[in-house]
C-alpha positions as a Markdown table, in Angstrom:
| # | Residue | x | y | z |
|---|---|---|---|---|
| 1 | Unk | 84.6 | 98.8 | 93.3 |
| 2 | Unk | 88.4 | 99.1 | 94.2 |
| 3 | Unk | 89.4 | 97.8 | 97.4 |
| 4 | Unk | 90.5 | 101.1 | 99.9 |
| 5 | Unk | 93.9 | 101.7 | 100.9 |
| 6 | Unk | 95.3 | 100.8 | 103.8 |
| 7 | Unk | 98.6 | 101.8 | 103.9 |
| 8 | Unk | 99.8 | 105.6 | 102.5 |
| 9 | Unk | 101.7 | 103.9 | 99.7 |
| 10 | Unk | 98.8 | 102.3 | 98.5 |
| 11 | Unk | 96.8 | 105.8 | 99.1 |
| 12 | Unk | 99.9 | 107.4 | 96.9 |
| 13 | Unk | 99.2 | 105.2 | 94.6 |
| 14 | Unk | 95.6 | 105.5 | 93.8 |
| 15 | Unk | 95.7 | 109.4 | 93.8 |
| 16 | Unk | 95.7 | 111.2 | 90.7 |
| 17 | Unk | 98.6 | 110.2 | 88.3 |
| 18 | Unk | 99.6 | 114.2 | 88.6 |
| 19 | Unk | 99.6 | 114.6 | 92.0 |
| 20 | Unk | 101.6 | 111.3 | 93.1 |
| 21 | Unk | 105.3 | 113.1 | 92.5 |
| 22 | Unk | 104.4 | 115.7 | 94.8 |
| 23 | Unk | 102.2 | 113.4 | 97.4 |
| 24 | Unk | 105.5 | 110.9 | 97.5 |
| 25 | Unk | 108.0 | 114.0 | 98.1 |
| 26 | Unk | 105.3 | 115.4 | 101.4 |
| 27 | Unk | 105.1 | 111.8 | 102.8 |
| 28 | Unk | 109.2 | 111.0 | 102.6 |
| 29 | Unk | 109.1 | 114.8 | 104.1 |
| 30 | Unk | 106.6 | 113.8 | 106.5 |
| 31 | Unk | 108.8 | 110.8 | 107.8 |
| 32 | Unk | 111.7 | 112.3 | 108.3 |
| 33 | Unk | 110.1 | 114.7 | 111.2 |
| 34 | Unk | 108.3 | 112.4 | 112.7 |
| 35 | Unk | 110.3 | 108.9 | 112.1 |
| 36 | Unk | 108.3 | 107.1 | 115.4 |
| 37 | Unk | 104.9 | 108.0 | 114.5 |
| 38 | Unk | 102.4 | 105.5 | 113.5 |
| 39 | Unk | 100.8 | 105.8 | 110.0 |
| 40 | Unk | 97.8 | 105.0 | 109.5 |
| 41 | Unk | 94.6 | 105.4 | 107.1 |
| 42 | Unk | 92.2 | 107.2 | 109.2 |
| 43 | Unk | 88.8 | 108.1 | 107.7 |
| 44 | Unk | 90.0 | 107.4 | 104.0 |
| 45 | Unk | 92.7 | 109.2 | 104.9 |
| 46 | Unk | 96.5 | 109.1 | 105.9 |
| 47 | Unk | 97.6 | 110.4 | 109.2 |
| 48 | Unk | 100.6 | 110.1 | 111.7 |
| 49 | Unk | 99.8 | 109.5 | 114.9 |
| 50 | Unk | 102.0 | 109.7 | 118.1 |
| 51 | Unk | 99.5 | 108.2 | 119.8 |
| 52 | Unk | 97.5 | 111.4 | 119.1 |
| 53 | Unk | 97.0 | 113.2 | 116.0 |
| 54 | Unk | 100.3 | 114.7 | 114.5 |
| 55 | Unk | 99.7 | 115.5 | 111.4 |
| 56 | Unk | 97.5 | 114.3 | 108.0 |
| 57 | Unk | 97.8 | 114.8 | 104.4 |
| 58 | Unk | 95.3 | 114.2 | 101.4 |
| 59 | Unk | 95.1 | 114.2 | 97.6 |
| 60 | Unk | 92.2 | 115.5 | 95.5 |
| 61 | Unk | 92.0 | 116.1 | 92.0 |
| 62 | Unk | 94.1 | 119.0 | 91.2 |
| 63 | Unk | 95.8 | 119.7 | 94.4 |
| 64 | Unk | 96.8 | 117.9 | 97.9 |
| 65 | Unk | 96.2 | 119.4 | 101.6 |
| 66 | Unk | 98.5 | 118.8 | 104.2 |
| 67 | Unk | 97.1 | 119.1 | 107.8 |
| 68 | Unk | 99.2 | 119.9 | 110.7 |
| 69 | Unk | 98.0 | 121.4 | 114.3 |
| 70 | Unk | 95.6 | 124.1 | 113.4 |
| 71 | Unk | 97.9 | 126.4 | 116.6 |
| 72 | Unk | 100.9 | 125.6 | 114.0 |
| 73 | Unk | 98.9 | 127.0 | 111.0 |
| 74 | Unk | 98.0 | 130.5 | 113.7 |
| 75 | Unk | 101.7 | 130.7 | 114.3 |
| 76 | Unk | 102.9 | 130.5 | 110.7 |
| 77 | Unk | 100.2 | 132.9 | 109.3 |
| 78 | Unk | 102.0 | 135.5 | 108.3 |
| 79 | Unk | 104.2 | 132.9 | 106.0 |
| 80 | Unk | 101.3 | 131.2 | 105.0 |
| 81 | Unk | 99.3 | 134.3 | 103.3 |
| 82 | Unk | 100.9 | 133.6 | 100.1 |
| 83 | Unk | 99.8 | 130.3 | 100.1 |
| 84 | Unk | 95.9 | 128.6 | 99.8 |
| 85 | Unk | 94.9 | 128.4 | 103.6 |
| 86 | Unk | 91.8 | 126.9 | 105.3 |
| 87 | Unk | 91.9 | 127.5 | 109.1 |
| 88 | Unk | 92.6 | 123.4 | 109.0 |
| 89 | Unk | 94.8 | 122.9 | 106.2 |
| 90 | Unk | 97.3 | 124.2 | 104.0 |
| 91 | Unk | 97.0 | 123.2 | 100.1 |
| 92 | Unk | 99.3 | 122.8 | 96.7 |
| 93 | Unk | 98.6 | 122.1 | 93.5 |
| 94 | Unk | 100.1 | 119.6 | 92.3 |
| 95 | Unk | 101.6 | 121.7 | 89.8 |
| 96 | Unk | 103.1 | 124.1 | 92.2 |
| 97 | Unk | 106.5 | 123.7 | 93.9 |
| 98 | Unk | 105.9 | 122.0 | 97.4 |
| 99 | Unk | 107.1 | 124.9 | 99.7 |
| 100 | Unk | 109.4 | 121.9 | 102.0 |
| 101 | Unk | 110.9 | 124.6 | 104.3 |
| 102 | Unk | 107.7 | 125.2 | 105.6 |
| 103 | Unk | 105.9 | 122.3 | 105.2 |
| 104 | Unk | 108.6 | 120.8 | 107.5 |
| 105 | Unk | 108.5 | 123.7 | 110.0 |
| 106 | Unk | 104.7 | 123.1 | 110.4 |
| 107 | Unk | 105.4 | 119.6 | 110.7 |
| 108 | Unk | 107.8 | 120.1 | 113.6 |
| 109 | Unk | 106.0 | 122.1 | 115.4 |
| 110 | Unk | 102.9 | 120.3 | 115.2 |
| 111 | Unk | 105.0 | 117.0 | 116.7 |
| 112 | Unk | 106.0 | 119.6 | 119.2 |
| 113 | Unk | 103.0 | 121.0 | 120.3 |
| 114 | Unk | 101.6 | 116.9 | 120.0 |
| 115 | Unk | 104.2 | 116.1 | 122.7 |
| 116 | Unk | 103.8 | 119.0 | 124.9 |
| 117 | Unk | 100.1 | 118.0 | 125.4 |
| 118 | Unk | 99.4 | 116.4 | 128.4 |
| 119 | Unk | 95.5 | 115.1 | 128.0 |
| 120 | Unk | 94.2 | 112.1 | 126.2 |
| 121 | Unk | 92.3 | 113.2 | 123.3 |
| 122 | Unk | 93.1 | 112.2 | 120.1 |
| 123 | Unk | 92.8 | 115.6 | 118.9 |
């Protein structure tokens, strides 16, 4: 059995071969908006976390999810509808062109809405 990661590089690394390009590009994205945050492999899975929950991405087999505040994901529906939504999580295939503009605009205002919060929970 493999060890399991427990950094996001080493995550990056064991995802599929296709995906890794695209999975590299939304992590560097992912540092830029939120350059303080903690990562962190959560639940097999890597997350940013400022102390609470900012943001999380994972790879599957043909495509990754990136999940930001499920309020962000409300507020950018109308932008999303052309794009593979859950009411959690936003996906691309890894042989699709990772939207950036709004990936990052999700990302910001998820940090946003993570700093505006004023009670403890994680979520």
């Amino acid at each position: 059995m493999a060890t399991k990661p427990t950094t996001i590089a080493q995550y990056i690394a064991a995802a599929p071969a296709a995906g890794q390009p695209q999975l590299r590009k939304l992590h560097a994205l992912l540092k830029r908006v939120a350059p303080d945050a903690q990562e962190a492999i959560k639940w097999g899975t890597p997350f940013f976390v400022e102390p609470r929950f900012v943001f999380a991405f994972s790879a599957h087999r043909a495509h990754l999810s990136f999940v930001p505040a499920r309020v962000a994901l409300e507020e950018f529906s109308q932008e999303l509808a052309a794009h593979d939504t859950t009411a959690n999580m936003l996906r691309i295939p890894y042989d699709a062109v990772l939207p950036e503009d709004l990936v990052r605009r999700l990302a910001e205002r998820s940090l946003q809405l993570v700093r505006e919060r004023t009670g403890d929970s994680f979520w």
